[in-house]
C-alpha positions in Angstrom: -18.8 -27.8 30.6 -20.7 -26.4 27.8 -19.7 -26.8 24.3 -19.8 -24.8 21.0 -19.9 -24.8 17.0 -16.1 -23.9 16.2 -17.4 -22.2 13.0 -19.3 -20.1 15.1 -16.5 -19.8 17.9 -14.1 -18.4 14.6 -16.6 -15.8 13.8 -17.1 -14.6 17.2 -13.3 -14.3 17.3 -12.9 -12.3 14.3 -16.2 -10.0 15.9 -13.9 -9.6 19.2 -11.1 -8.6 17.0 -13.1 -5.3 15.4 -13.3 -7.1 12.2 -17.0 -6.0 10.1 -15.8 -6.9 7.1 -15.1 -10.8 5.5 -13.3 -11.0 1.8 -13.8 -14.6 0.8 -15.1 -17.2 -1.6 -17.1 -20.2 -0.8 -16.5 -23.9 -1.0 -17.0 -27.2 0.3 -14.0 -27.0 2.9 -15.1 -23.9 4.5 -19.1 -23.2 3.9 -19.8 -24.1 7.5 -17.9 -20.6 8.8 -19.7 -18.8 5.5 -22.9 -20.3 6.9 -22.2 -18.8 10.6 -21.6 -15.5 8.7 -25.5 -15.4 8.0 -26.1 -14.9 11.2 -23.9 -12.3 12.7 -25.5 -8.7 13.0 -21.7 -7.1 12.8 -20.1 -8.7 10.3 -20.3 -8.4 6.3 -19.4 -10.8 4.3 -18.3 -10.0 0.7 -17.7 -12.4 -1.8 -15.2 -11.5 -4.3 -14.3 -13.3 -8.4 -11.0 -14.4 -7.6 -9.1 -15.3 -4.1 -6.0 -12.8 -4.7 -8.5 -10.1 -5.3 -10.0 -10.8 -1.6 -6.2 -11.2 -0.3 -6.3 -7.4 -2.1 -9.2 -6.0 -0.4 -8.1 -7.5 2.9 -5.1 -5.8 2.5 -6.3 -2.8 1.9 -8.3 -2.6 5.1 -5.4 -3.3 7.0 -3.0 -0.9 5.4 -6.3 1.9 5.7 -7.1 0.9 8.7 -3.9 -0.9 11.1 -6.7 -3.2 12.0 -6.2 -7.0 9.5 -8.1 -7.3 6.8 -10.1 -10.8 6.9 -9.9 -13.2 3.6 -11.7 -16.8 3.7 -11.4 -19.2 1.0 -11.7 -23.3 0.3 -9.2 -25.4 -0.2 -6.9 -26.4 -2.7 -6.8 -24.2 -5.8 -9.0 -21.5 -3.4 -5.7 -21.3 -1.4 -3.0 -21.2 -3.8 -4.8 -18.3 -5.7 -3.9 -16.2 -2.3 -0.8 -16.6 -3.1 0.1 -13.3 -4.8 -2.1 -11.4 -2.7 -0.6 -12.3 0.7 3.2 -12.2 -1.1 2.4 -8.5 -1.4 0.1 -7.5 2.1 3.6 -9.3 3.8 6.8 -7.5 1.9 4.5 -4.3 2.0 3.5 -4.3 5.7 -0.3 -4.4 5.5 -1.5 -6.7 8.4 -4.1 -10.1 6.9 -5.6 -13.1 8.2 -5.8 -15.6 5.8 -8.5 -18.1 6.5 -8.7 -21.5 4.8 -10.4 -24.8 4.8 -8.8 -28.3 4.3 -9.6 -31.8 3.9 -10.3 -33.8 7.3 -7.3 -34.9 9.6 -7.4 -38.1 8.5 -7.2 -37.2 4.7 -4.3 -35.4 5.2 -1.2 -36.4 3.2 -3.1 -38.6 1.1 -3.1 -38.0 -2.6 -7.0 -37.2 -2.4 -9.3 -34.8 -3.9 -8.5 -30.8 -3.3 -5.4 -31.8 -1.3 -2.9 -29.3 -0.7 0.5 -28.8 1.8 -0.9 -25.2 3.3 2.3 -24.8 5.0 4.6 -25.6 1.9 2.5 -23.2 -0.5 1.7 -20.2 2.2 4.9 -20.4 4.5 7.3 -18.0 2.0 4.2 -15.5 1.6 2.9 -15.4 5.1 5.3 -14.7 8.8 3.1 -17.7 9.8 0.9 -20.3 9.0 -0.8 -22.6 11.8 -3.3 -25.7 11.0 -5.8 -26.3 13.8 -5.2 -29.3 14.8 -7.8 -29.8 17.7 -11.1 -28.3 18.6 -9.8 -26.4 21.5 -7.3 -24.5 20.1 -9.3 -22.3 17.3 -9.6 -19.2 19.4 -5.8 -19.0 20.8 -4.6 -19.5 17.5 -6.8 -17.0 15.5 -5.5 -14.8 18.8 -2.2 -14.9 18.0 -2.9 -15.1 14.5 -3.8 -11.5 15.0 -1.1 -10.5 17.2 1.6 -11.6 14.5 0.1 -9.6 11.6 0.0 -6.4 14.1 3.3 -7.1 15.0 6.3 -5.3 12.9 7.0 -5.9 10.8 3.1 -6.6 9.8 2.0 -8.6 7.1 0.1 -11.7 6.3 -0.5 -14.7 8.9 -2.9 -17.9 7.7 -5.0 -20.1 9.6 -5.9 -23.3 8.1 -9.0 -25.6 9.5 -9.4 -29.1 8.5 -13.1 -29.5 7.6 -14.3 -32.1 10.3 -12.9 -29.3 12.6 -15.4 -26.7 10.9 -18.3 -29.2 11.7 -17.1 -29.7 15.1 -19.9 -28.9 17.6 -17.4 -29.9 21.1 -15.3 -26.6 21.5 -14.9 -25.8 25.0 -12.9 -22.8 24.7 -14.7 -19.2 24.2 -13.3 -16.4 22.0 -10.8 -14.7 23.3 -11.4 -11.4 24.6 -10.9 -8.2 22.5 -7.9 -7.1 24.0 -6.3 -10.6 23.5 -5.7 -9.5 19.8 -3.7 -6.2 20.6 -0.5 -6.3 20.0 2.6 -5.3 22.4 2.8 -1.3 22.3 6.2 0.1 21.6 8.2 2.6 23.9 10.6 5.8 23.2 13.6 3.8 22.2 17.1 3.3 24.2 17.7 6.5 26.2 21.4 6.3 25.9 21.4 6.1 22.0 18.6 9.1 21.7 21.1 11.0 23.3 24.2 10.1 21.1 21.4 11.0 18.4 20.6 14.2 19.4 24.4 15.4 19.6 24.6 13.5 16.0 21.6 16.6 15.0 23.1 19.4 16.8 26.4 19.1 14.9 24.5 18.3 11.9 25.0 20.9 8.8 22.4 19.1 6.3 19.7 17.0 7.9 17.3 15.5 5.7 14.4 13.0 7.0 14.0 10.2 4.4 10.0 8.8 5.5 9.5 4.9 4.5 6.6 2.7 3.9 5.9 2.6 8.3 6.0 6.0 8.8 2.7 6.5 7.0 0.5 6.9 10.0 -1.3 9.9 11.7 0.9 9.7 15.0 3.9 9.6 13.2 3.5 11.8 10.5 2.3 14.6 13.1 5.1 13.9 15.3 7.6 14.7 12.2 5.3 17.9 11.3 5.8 19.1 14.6 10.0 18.7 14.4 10.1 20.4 10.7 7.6 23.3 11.6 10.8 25.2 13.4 13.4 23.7 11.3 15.0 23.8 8.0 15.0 20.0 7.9 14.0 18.7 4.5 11.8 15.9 4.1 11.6 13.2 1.1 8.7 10.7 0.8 9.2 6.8 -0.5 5.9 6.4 -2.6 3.8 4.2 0.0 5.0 7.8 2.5 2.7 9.4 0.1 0.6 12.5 2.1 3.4 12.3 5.4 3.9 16.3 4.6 0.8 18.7 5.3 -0.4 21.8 2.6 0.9 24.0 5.0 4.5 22.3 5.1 5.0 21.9 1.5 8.1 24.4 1.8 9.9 21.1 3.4 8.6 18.6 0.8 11.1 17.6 -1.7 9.2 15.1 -3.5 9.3 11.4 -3.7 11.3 9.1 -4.6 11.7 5.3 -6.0 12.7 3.2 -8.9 15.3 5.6 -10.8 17.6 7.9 -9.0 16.8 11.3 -11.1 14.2 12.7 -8.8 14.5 16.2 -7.0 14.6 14.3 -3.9 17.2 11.8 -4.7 19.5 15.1 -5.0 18.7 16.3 -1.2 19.5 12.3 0.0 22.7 12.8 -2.1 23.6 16.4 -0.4 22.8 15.2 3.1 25.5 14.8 5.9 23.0 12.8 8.1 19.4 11.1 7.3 16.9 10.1 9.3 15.2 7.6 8.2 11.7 6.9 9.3 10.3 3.6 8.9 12.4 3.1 5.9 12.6 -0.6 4.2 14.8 -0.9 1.7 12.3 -3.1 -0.4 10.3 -0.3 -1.3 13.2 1.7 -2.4 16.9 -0.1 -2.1 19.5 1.5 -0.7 21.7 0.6 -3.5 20.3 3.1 -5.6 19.8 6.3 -3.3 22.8 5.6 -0.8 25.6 5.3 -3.8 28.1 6.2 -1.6 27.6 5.4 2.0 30.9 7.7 3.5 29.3 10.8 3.0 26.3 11.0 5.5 25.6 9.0 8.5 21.4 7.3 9.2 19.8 7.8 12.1 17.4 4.8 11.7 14.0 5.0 13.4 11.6 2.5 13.3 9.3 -0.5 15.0 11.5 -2.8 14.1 15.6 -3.0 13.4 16.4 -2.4 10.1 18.3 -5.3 7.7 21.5 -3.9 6.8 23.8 -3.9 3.7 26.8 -2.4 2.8 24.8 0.7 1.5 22.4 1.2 4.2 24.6 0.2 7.4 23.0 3.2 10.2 25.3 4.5 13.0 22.2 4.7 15.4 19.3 2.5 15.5 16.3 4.3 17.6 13.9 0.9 18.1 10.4 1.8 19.8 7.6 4.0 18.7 8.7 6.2 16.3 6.3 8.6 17.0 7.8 9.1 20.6 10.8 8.9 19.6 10.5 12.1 17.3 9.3 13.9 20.0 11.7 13.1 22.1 14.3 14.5 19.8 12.7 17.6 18.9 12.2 18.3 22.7 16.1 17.8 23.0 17.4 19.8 20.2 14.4 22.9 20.8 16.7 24.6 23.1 19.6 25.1 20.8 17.5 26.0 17.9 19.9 24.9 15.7 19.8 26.5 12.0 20.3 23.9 9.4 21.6 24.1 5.7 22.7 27.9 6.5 24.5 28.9 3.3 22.9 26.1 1.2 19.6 28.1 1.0 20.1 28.5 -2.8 20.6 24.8 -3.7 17.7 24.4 -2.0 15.6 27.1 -4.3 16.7 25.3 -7.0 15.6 21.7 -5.9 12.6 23.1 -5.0 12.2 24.4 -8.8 12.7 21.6 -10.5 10.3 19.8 -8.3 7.2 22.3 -8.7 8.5 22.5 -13.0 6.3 20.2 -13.7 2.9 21.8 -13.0 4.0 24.4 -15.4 4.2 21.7 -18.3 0.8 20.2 -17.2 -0.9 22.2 -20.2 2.1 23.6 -22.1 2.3 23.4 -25.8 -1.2 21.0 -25.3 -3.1 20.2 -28.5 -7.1 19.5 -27.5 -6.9 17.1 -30.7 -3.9 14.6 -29.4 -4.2 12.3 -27.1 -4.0 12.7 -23.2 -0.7 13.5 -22.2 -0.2 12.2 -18.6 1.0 14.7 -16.5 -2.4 17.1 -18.0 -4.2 14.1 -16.3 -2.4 14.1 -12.9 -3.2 17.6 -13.0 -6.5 17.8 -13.5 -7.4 15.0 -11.2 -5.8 17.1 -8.4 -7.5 20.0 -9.3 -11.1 18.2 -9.3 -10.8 15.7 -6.4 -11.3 16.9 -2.6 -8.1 16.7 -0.5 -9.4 13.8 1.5 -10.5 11.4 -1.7 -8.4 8.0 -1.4 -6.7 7.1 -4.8 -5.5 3.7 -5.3 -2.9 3.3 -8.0 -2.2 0.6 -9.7 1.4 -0.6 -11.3 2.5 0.2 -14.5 3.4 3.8 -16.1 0.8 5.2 -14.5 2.2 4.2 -10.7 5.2 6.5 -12.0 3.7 9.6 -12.7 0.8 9.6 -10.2 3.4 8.5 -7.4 5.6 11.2 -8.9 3.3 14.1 -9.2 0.0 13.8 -7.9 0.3 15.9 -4.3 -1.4 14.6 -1.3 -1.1 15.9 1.8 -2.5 13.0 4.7 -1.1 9.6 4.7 -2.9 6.6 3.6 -5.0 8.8 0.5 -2.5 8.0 -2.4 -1.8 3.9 -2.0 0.2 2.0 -4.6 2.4 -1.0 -5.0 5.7 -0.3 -4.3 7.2 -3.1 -3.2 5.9 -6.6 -5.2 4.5 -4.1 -7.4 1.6 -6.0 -8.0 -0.2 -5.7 -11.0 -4.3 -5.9 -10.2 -4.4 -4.2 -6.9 -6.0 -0.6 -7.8 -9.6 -1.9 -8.3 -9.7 -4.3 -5.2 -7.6 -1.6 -3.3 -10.3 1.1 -4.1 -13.5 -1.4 -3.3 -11.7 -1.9 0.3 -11.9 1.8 0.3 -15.0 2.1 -0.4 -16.4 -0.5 2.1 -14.8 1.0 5.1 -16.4 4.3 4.9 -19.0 5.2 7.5 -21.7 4.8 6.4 -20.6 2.4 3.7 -19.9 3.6 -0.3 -20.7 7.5 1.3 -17.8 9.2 -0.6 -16.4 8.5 -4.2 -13.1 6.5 -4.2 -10.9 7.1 -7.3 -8.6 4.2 -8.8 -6.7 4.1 -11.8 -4.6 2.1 -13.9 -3.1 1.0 -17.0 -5.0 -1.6 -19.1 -2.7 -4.3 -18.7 -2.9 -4.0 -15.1 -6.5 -3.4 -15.4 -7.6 -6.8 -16.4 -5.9 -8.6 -13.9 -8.6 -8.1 -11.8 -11.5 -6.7 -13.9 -13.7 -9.5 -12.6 -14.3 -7.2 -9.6 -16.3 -4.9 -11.2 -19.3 -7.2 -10.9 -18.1 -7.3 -7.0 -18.4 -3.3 -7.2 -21.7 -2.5 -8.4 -22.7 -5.4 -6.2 -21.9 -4.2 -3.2 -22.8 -0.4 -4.0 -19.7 1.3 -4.2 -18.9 5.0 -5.4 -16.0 4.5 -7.5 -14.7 6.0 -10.7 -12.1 4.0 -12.3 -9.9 5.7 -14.9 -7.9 3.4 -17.4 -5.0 4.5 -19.2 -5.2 2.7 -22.5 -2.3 2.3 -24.9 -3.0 -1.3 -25.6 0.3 -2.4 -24.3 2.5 -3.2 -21.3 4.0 0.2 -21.4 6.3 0.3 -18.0 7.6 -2.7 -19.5 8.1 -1.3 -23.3 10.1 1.7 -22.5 12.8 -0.4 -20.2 13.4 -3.3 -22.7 13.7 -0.7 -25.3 16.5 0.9 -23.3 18.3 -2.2 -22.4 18.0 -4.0 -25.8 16.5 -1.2 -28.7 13.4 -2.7 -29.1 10.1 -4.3 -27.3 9.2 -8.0 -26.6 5.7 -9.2 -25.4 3.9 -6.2 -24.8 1.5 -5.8 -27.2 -2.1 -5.8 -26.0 -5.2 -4.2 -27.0 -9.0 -5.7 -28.4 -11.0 -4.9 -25.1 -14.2 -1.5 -25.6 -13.7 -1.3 -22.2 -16.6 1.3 -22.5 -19.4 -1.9 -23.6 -16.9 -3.9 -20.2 -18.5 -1.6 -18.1 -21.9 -1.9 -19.6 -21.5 -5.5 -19.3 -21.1 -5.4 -15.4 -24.0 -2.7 -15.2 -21.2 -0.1 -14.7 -21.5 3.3 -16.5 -18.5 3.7 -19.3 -17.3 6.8 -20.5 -14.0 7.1 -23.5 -11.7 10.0 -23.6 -10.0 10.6 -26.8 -8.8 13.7 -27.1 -7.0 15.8 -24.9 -10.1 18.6 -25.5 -12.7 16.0 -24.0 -11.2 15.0 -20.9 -11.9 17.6 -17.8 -15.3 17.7 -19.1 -15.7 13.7 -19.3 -13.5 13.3 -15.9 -16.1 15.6 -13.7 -19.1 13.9 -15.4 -17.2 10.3 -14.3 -16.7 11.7 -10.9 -20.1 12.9 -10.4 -21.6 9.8 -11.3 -23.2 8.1 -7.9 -21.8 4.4 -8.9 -19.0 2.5 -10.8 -17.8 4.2 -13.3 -14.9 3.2 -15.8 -13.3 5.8 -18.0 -11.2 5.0 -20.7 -8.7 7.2 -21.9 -6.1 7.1 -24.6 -3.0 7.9 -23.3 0.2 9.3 -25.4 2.6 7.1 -23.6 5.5 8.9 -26.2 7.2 10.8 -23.3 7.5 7.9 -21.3 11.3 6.5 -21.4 11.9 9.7 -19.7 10.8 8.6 -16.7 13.7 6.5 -16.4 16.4 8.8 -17.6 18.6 11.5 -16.3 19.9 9.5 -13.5 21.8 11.4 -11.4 26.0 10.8 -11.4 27.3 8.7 -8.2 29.7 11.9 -7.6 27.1 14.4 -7.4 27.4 17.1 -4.4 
């Protein structure tokens, strides 16, 4: 029997499961699969400044793509920086194979150099985490490596190899095949409980379809398109639904919603008398806060996976299967009643509707081209310069409020943020994944934008950017604090504690990583400044002063727990 190089064996693997694209950085433990990297015509390798920002392009591939994004690192400290990374790919659903080296079999559980318990530091971030333990077993496991991170809920799965594996020259097993890494496909759910939820819709008065985190994908989101189109069935977006609802459907979009109850959306939840929920989790959004009081409308849950309930999100029906079928299935069942829904509620609808399209006539009201930018003349502009299909990544902070707020997109997967960890760092890396995945490579201009804080967390990347020839324009909000974090600790306690920043040109940053930097400081300077920053064929950072003074609003005007 013929035997193989197992670092050669891994790469083939990851070729047989469509991966072209490697996030990683080099060391000792693992330089035998970088060196096998060289050699394959299919797949690129890009080496990253810091391990959590490859665990956040890797991320991004698989939450862009459904396919895992691919992150390799060396051992000790090169695995513990993943950390964060994979904490946020697993509680946010984006599929990753984490790939690390180790020290030798037999230096295992000795106190020696680079040492490090994989399992014990990946284990709470990761649904699982296998050590090769034998030659033989390196393409089964990166197999069903695979399998779990496609599996919902998906998320983050690691692979550690000891290093005298990686040198190992005696594998007898060949890659698996490419189907090997599919996952099991889902059916239309339980017959018997469709029905029950079909008679649930037809006695319905107020249906309103609540989409989650899962629901953002094309077959989904069409299916629900195709049951609103006839129906007066109102439809409310969680921020990572962003783009579920079509430009021509907007008369069923009532906004999104997280963080605070005070949104226009929260007050459709609130009227319903039945939600369907589609591929809700309550970690992007708790139920705590939308679902104050549980007795006045029943959830129709659809999802991949059963949901985890509490005492405010407890559904009468769980639909379990392909949710996408499963929609279809129910609007084929109720199309022959052509039931007419929120009849007599038309004008509490008008006015929810008003107060969520207010704010575009605000955008430039009262607006002094002196004064700093005000946010929401930002979010409006960008919208009004950027194609439809641009991907935006958002990073946390302020910012992720009002962009996740009021920034309209219409297809799923174009407006990304944090919603879950809410992971400071990710809108950079998130926008180079972006980039990458375009065919060809860096064709279109990715937009990402964040506050300055979050910003520096991964600002090293920049030098990963221009490397790798991306078309990116990178707006930073600059108030030289940790804004999101000033305006609730003044709220709680009258005054603001660790979150004052500030002493970074970010204009001469740019320059430094052979970037192009452009300032905005004045309300007047901006559109003209934003299109010459989009039109730039490159990286480019703008830095904006942002009036931040409107800002505790975001969090105020909750709405009452008897509201009706």
């Amino acid at each position: 029997m013929s035997t193989r190089n197992l670092a050669n064996v891994t790469v083939e693997s990851l070729a047989n499961a469509g991966v072209n694209l490697v996030f990683g950085i080099p060391g000792a433990k693992v330089d035998g699969i970088f060196d096998a990297l060289i050699d394959h015509p299919t797949i690129r390798l890009i080496v990253c400044r810091h391990e959590q920002n490859a665990a956040f392009m890797a991320a991004a591939v698989g939450r862009l793509t459904g396919l895992p994004g691919v992150c390799l690192v060396t051992s000790g400290p090169g695995t513990s920086n993943l950390v964060t990374g994979l904490a946020t790919a697993t509680s946010e659903g984006d599929p990753v194979i984490a790939i690390a080296g180790t020290v030798s079999r037999v230096q295992a559980g000795r106190h020696t150099h680079q040492a490090l318990d994989v399992n014990k530091v990946l284990e709470g971030v990761c649904k699982s985490v296998t050590q090769v333990g034998v030659e033989d077993q390196v393409s089964e496991v990166i197999a069903n490596a695979f399998r779990r991170a496609r599996r919902y809920p998906r998320g983050a799965t690691a692979v550690a190899f000891p290093i005298d594996l990686i040198k190992s020259t005696s594998v007898a097993i060949s890659p698996f095949p490419s189907l090997s890494f599919e996952p099991p496909s889902y059916g239309g759910g339980n017959t018997k409980l469709r029905k029950i939820a079909v008679d649930r819709l037809m006695a319905a008065k107020y249906p309103v379809i609540l989409m989650g985190m899962r629901s953002a994908n094309k077959a989904i989101v069409a299916s629900t398109q195709r049951l609103i189109k006839d129906y007066t069935i109102p439809v409310v977006e969680t921020f990572q639904a962003a783009g579920a609802i079509s430009e021509d459907l907007l008369h069923r979009f009532y906004g999104r919603v997280g963080l605070f109850r005070n949104q226009p959306g929260d007050k459709v939840l609130a009227r319903a008398d039945i939600i369907i929920a589609i591929g809700y989790d309550p970690f992007e959004y708790d139920a705590e806060v939308w679902n104050v009081d549980p007795s006045r409308h029943s959830i129709i849950h659809i999802d991949y996976t059963d949901t985890k309930v509490s005492q405010h999100y407890l559904p009468q029906i769980e639909l379990i299967g392909n949710p996408a079928d499963i929609i279809d299935e129910l609007t084929s069942s109720i199309r022959a009643s052509k039931p007419n829904y929120w009849t007599g509620a038309e004008d509490r609808l008008e006015n929810i509707r008003q107060e969520l399209d207010s704010w575009q006539a605000t955008a430039t009201a009262g607006l002094s081209t002196e004064d700093p930018v005000q946010p929401i003349h930002f979010v409006h502009l960008l919208r009004s310069l950027l194609p439809k299909e641009t991907v935006v990544a958002v990073d946390v902070g302020t910012v992720y409020i009002y962009m996740m707020r009021y920034f309209r997109t219409y297809l799923p997967h174009h407006l990304l943020c944090s919603n879950g960890q809410q992971t400071l760092g990710v809108g950079l890396p998130w926008a180079i994944a972006a980039s990458l995945i375009q065919q060809p490579p860096c064709s279109e201009k990715v937009v990402s934008i964040s506050g300055d804080g979050g910003f520096m967390f991964s600002s090293q990347e920049l030098a990963t950017a221009v490397q790798q020839g991306c078309n990116i324009t990178h707006f930073i909000w600059n108030d030289s604090a940790y804004n999101m974090v000033e305006f609730q600790e003044e709220a709680k306690y009258g005054r603001s504690s660790g979150i004052k920043l500030g002493g970074v040109d970010f204009v001469k940053f740019a320059d430094a990583f052979n970037a192009k930097g452009f300032r905005v400081s004045t309300a007047g300077e901006l559109k003209t400044v934003m299109q010459e920053a989009l039109a730039y064929k490159g990286v480019a950072i703008v830095e904006i002063v942002i009036d931040y003074s409107k800002s505790s609003d975001l969090m105020r005007n909750v709405i009452p727990n008897d509201y009706k």
